[in-house]
C-alpha positions as CSV (number, residue, x, y, z in Angstrom):
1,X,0.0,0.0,0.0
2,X,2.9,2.7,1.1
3,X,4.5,1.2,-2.3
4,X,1.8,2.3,-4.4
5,X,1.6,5.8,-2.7
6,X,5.2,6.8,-3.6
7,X,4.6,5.4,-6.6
8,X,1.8,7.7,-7.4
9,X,3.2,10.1,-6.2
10,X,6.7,10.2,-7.9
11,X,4.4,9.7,-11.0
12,X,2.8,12.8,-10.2
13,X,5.2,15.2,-9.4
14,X,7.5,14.2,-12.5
15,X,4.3,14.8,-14.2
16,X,4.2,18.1,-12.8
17,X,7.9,19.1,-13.8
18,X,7.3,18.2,-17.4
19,X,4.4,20.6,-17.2
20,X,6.5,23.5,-15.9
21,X,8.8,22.8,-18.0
22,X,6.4,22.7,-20.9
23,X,5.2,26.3,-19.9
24,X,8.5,27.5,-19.3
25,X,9.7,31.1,-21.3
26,X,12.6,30.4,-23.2
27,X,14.8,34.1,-23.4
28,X,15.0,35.2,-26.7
29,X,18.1,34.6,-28.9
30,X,20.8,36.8,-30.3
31,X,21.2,37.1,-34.4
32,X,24.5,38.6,-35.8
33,X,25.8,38.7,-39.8
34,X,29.1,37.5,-40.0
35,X,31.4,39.1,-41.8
36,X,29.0,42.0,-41.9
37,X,25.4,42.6,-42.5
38,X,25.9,44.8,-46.1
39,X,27.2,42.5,-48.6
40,X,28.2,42.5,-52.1
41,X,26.2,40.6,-54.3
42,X,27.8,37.2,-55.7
43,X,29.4,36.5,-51.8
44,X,28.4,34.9,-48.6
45,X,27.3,35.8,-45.3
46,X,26.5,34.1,-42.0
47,X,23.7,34.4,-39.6
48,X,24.3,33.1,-36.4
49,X,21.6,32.4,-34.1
50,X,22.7,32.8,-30.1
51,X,20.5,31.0,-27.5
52,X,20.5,30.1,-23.7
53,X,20.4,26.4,-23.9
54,X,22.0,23.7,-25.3
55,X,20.8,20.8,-27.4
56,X,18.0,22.7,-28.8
57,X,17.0,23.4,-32.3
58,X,17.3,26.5,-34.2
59,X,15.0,29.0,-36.4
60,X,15.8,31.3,-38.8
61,X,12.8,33.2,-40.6
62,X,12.1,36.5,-42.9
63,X,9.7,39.1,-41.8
64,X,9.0,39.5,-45.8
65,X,8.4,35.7,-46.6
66,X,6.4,33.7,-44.3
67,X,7.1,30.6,-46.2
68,X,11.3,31.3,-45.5
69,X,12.3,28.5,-42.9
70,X,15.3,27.0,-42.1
71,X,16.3,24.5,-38.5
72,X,19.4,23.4,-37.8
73,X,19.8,20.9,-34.5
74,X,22.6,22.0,-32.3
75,X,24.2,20.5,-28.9
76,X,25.7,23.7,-28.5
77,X,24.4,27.3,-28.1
78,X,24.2,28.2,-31.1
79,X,23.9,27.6,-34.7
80,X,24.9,29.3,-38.4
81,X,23.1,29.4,-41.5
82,X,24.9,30.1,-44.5
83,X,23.7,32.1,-47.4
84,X,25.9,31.7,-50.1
85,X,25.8,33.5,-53.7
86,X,23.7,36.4,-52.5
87,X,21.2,38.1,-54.4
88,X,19.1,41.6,-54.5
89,X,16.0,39.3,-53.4
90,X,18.2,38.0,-50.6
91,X,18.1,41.3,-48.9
92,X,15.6,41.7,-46.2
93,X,14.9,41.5,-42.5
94,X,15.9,38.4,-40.6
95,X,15.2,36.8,-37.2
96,X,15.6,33.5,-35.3
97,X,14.5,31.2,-32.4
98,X,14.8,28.3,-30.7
99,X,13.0,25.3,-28.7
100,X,13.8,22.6,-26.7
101,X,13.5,18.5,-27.5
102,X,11.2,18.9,-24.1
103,X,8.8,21.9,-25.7
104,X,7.5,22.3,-29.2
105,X,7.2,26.2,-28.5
106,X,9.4,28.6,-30.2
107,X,11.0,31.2,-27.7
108,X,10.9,34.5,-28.4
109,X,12.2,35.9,-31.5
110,X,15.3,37.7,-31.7
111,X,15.8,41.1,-32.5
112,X,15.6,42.0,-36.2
113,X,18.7,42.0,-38.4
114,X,18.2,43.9,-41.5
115,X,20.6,42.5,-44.4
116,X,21.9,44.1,-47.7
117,X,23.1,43.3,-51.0
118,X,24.5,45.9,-52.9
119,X,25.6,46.0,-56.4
120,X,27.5,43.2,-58.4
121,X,30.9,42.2,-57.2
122,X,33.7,43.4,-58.5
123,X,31.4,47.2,-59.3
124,X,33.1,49.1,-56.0
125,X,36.9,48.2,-57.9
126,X,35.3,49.0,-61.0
127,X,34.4,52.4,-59.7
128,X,37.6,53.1,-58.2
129,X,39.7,52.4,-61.1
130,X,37.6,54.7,-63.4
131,X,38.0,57.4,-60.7
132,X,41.4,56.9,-60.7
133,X,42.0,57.3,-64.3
134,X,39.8,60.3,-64.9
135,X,42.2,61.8,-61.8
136,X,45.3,61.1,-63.7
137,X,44.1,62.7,-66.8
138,X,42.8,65.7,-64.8
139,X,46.7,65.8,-63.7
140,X,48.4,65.4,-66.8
141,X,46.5,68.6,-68.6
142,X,47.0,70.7,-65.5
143,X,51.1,69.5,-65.6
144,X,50.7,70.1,-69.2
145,X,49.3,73.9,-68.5
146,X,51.3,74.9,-66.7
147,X,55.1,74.1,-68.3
148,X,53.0,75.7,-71.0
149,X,52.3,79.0,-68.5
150,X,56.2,79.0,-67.6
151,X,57.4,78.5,-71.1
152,X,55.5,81.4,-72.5
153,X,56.6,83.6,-69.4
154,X,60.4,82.9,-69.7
155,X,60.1,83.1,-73.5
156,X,58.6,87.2,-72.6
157,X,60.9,87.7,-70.1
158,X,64.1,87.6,-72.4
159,X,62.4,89.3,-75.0
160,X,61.6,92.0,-72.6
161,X,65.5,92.3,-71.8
162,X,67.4,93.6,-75.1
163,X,65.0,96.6,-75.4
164,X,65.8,97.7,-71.3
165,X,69.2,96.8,-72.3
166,X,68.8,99.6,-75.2
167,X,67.2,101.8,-73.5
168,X,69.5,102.1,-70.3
169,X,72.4,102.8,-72.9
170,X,70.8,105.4,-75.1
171,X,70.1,106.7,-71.1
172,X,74.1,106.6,-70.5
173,X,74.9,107.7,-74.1
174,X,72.6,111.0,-73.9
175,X,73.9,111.4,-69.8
176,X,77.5,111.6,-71.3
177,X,76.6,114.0,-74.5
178,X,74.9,116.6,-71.9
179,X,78.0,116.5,-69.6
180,X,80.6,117.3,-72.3
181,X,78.4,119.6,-73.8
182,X,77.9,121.6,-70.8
183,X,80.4,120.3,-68.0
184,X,79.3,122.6,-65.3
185,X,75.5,122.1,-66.2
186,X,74.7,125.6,-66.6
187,X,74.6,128.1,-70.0
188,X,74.8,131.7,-70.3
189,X,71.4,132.2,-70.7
190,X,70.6,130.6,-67.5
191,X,73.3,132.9,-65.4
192,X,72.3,136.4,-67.2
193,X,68.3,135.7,-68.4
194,X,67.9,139.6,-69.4
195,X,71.2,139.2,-72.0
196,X,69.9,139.9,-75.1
197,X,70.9,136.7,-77.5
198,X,74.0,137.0,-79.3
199,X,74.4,137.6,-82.9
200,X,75.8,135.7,-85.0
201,X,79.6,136.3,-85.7
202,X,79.8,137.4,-89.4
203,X,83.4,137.6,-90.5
204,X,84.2,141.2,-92.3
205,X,86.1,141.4,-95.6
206,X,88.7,144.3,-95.1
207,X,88.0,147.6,-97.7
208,X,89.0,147.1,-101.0
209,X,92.2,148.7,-102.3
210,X,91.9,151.8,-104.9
211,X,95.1,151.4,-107.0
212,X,97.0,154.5,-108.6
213,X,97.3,154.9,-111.8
């Protein structure tokens, strides 16, 4: 008779433990994109899926396709999906879950993870190289500009010199007339102003001769 009682109630309370166990909240999982949540299109990415127990199986859904499901069993922690040859439809928002062998409820989802594909691979090199090259073209004009600037500016310079070359000596050559013309710089004029002007020396012939006859 006490057999039966422990028996029952052993029965019972293991009973009970799968029922709490059965209603227990399972804390929500952490998502993360591996390398990184933008990627170019044509490459890979990896969502991995965080949870608080161990030997449970993982969810990972799309908020924009209900029909998107993938489960991956785990004895660890966690789990990764792969996506591999990503395209523009891959992009979207992402989230995951997890359950226990012991429950068939889902815990909570995770938070959101929004992922992006952006343009073919191969297009960021693409645009790099072209920038590149219109750069280096941009350069060569400007180099070739301005040797062209300098070129045209030495070219005036030395024809600009010969004619101040001339032009000082003609300065020299009249300097050196005025001096020997004048030495002391001043005439006659200039030291008596009310002089009348000179006339002009005319040279006399002497009288002419009256011969006797």
């Amino acid at each position: 008779m006490i057999t039966e009682f422990l028996s029952l109630l052993c029965l019972g309370l293991s009973l009970g433990f799968e029922d709490e166990k059965k209603n227990e909240t399972l804390t929500k999982p952490y998502l993360s994109a591996l390398p990184s949540p933008v990627v170019e299109q044509g490459r890979n990415v990896t969502l991995r899926c965080l949870g608080h127990r161990h030997n449970v199986t993982f969810m990972l859904g799309k908020l924009q396709d209900s029909g998107y499901r993938q489960e991956q069993r785990s004895a660890g922690y966690e789990a990764e999906f792969l996506l591999t040859h990503l395209e523009r439809k891959d992009a979207g928002t992402y989230f995951c879950a997890y359950k226990t062998m012991d429950s068939q409820e889902w815990s909570e989802e995770s938070e959101h993870l929004q992922l992006e594909v952006t343009g073919e691979k191969g297009t960021t090199r693409s645009t790099i190289a072209a920038t590149c090259s219109c750069l280096s073209i941009f350069l060569l004009f400007l180099s070739v500009f301005l040797i062209n600037r300098c070129t045209q500016h030495g070219e005036t310079s030395h024809s600009k010199l010969p004619q101040q070359e001339a032009m000082d000596a003609d300065s020299s050559d009249l300097e050196r007339t005025s001096v020997s013309v004048n030495p002391q710089g001043v005439s006659y004029a200039d030291r008596n102003p009310k002089a009348p002007p000179a006339a002009a020396s005319v040279p006399r012939r002497g009288a002419p001769r009256i011969l006797a006859v």
